[in-house]
C-alpha positions in Angstrom: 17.5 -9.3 -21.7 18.5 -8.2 -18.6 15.8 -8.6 -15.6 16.1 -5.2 -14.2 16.1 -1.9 -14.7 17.8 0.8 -14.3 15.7 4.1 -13.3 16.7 7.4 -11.9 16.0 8.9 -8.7 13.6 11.9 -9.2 12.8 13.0 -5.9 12.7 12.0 -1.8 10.7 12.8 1.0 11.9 12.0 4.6 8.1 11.9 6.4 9.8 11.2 9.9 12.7 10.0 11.4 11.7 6.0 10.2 9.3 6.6 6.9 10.3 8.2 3.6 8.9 8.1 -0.2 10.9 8.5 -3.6 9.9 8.8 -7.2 12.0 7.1 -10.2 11.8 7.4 -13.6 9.9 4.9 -15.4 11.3 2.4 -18.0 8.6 1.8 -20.9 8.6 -1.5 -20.7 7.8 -1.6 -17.2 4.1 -3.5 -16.3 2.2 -4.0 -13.2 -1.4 -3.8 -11.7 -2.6 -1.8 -8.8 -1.6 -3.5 -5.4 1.3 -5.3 -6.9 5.1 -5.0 -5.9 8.8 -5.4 -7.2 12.2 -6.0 -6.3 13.9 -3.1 -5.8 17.8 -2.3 -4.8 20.6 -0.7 -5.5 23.6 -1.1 -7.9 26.0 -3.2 -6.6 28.6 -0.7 -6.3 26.1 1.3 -3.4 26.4 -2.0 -1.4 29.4 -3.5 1.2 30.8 -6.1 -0.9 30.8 -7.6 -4.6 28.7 -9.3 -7.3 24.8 -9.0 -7.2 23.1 -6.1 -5.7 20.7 -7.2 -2.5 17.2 -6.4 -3.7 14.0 -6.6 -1.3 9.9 -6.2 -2.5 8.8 -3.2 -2.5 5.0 -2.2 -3.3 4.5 0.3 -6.1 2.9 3.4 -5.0 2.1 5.3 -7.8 -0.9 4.4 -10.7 -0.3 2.0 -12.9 -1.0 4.8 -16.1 1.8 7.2 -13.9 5.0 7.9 -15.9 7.0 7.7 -12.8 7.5 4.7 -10.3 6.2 5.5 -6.3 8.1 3.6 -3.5 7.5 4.3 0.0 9.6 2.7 3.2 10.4 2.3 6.5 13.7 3.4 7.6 15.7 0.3 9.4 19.3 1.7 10.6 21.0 -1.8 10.2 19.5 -2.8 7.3 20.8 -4.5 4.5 19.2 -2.1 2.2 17.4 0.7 3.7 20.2 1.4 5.9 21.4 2.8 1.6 18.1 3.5 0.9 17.3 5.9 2.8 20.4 8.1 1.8 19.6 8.6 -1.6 18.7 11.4 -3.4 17.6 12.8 -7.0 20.1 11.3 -9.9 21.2 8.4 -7.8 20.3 5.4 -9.4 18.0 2.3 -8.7 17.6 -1.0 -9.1 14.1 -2.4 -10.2 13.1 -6.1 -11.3 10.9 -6.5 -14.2 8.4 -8.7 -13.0 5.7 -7.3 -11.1 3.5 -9.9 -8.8 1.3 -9.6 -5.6 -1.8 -11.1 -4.6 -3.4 -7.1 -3.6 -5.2 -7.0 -6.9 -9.0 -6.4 -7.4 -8.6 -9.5 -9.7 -8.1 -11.9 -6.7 -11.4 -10.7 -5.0 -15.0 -12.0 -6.0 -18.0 -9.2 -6.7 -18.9 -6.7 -3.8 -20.2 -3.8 -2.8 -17.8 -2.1 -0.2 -14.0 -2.7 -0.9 -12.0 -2.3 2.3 -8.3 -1.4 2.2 -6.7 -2.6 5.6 -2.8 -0.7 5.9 -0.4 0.0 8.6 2.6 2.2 8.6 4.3 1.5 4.7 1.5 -1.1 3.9 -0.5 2.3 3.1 1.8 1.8 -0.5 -0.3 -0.6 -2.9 -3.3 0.8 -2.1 -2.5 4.4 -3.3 -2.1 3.1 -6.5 -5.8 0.8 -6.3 -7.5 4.2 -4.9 -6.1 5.8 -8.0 -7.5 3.1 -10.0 -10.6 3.9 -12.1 -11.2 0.2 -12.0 -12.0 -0.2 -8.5 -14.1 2.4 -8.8 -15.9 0.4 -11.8 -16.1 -2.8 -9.2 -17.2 -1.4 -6.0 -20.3 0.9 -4.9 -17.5 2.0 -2.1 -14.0 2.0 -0.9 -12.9 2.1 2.4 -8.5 3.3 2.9 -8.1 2.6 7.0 -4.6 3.7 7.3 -3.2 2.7 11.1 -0.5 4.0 12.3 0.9 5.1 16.1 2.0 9.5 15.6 0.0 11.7 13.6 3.0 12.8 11.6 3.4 9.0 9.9 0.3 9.6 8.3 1.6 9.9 5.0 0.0 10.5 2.0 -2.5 12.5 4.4 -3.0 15.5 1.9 -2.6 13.8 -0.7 -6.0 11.5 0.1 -7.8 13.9 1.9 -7.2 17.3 -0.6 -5.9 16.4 -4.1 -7.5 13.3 -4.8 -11.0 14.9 -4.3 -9.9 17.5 -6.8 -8.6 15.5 -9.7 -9.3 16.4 -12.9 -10.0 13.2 -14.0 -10.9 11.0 -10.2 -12.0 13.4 -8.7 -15.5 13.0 -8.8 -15.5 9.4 -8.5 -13.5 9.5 -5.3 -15.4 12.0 -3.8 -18.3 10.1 -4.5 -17.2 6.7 -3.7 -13.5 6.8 -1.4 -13.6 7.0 2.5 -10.9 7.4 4.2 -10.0 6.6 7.5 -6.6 7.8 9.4 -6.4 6.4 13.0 -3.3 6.8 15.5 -3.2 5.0 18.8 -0.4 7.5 20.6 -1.4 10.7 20.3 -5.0 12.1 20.5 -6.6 12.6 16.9 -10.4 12.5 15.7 -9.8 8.3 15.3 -8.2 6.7 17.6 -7.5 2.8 17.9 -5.8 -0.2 16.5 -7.5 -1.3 13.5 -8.6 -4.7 15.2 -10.2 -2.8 17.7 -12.3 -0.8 15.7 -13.6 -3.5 13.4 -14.1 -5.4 16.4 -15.7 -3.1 19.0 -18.0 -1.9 15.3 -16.4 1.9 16.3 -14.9 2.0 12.3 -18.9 1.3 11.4 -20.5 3.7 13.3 -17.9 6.4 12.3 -18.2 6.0 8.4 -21.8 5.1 8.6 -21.6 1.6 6.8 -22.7 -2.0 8.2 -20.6 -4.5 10.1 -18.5 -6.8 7.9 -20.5 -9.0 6.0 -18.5 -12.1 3.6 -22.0 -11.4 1.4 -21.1 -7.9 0.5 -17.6 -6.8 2.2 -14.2 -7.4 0.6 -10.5 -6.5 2.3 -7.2 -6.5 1.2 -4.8 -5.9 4.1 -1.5 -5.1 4.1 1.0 -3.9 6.9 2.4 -5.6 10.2 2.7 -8.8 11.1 0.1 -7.9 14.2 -2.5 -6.4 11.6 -2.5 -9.7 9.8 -2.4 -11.8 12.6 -5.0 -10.2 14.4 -7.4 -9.7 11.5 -6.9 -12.9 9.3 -9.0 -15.0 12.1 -11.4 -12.3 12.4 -12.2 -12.3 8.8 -12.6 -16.5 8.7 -14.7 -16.8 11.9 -17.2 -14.3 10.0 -16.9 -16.2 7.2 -14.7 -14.5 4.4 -12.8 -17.0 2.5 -8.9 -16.3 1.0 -8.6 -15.3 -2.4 -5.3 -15.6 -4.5 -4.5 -15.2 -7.9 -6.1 -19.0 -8.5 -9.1 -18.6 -7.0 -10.7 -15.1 -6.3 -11.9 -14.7 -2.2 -13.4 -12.7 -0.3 -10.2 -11.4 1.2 -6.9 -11.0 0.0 -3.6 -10.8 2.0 0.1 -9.9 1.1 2.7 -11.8 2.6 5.8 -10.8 0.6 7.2 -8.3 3.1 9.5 -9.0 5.9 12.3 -6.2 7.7 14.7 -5.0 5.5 
């Protein structure tokens, strides 16, 4: 058996000049959990040179119960990949391995109260499939999305969160009932405004949503985004005393590490 597959293109959206979306079709036979990623490329003959096509993770965007697969990425002019990527368009084909892994699932995380979704820029991508999730829902009282990013337009997904979601037939109650969501830019003036770090930090992000300071007795994060964002925030979290999860031992915190430019 071969350890891809082979999906379709369905649709693209360029968001700005260095962040777009797609949509593929979706093999049957294709798996994964909320928060988790894949290898993704293109066939070798999209690619300079011969034999394997170059394949880079890519978070899965869409619900794990979707019929289609969600991707969403930066745009890097010299990369490898996306320097393809970012050209294609509905009917082109994709690559996408079988074997779907990540530590951003609700598995890795002990019981809590408030769930809080840490994302910069495309790191926004695994957790619109957990906020989509009826199971985290089930295992928190509340979920906090704080998307970070520096213009207003690279808020993606912005409508999506703030309009549809709340009017889903199905999640719509429970989101409306149990999903905050917090945009914030840090070049251009918008209602938040700030660097994640800062906001946890300077307790600005808890006085806005109304909600306690972090607390490793109640609170758990995933994060996922820049380097910075993890830097910053991963000695933040242990000096108030949240321990790592993985998929061996469920934390307090969980972190994705997979991603690197493409």
């Amino acid at each position: 058996m071969s350890n891809v597959f082979e999906e379709q293109v369905l649709d693209v959206r360029h968001w700005t000049d260095t962040l777009f979306s797609f949509s593929t079709t979706r093999d049957p036979g294709c798996r994964f959990k909320s928060g988790q990623f894949v290898m993704l490329g293109l066939p070798a003959e999209g690619l300079p040179g011969e034999g394997r096509p170059l394949m880079r993770a890519y978070s899965i965007a869409s619900p794990h119960y979707a019929d289609v697969l969600d991707f969403f990425s930066i745009k890097v002019p010299n990369g490898p990949l996306t320097s393809k990527l970012q050209t294609i368009r509905p009917g082109d084909r994709i690559i996408v391995g079988r074997k779907a892994t990540g530590t951003l699932v609700i598995d890795n995380l002990k019981s809590g109260a408030t769930l809080y979704l840490l994302a910069t820029g495309t790191g926004l991508a695994p957790f619109l499939s957990t906020i989509r999730d009826p199971e985290t829902y089930e295992r928190f009282d509340k979920v906090v999305l704080v998307h970070g990013v520096r213009t207003i337009a690279e808020l993606a997904y912005r409508e999506l969160i703030e309009t549809e979601l709340p009017n889903d037939e199905f999640l719509g109650e429970l989101i409306t009932e149990k999903l905050t969501y917090y945009p914030t830019v840090t070049r251009e003036e918008f209602r938040n405004r700030g660097r994640i770090t800062h906001l946890i930090t300077s307790g600005k992000l808890f006085d806005d949503i109304g909600l306690p300071a972090l607390d490793p007795g109640r609170d758990r994060v995933m994060m996922c985004g820049s380097p910075a964002l993890l830097a910053d925030m991963t000695p933040i979290l242990e000096q108030a005393g949240f321990a790592e999860g993985n998929t061996g031992e469920p934390g307090d915190y969980v972190v994705e590490k997979a991603f690197a430019e493409r």
